[in-house]
C-alpha positions in Angstrom: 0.0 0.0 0.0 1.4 3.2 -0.7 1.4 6.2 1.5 3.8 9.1 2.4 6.8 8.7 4.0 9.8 9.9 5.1 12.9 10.6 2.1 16.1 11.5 1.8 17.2 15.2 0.7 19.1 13.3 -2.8 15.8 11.6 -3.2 13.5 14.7 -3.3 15.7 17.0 -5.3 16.1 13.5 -7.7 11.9 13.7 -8.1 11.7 17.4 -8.6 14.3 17.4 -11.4 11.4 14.6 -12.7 8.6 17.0 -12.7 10.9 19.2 -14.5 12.7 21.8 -12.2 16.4 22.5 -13.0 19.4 22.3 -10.1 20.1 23.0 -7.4 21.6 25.9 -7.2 23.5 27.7 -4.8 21.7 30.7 -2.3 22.9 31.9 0.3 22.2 29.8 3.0 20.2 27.2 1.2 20.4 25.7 -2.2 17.4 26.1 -4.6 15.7 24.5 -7.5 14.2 26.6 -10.4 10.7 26.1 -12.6 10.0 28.7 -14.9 10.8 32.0 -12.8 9.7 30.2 -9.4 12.3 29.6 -6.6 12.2 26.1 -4.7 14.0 26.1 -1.9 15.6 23.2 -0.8 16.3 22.5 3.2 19.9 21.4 3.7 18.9 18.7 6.5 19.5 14.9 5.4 16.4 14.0 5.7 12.8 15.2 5.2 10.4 14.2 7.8 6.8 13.3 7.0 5.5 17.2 7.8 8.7 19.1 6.6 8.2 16.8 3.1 4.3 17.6 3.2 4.7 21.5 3.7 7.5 21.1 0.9 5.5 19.4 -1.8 2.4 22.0 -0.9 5.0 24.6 -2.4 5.8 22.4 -5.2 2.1 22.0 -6.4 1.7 25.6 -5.9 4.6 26.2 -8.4 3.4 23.6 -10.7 0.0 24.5 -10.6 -1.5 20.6 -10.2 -2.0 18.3 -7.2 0.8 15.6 -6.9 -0.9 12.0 -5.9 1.0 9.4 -4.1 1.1 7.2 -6.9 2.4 9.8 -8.9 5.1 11.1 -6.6 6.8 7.3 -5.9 7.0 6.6 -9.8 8.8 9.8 -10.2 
């Protein structure tokens, strides 16, 4: 059964370079990823927790402008 979990920082910015952003790129204090002329910013902690990857992906779907299933986000 599929559900959220947990993942790794590599993992995430490996699945957003999927859905088509391009990076990362250096900032200042954090790396970032770039879609169009939108500004991901990427945490520089190892890992994601469940909530810190669910407030994440909320920013992503913004950007993106479409909901991101489960399904969808483990085949990336």
């Amino acid at each position: 059964m599929a559900g959220w979990h947990p993942i790794k920082r590599r993992d995430f910015v490996r699945k957003l370079r999927a859905l088509g952003f391009d990076g990362p790129h250096r900032g200042t204090r954090h790396e970032f990823l770039v879609f169009g002329q939108h500004r991901q910013t990427i945490p520089t902690n190892p890992d994601y927790s469940l909530p810190q990857l669910k407030m994440l992906l909320r920013q992503v779907e913004q950007i993106i402008g479409r909901k991101i299933s489960v399904d969808e986000w483990d085949a990336l």
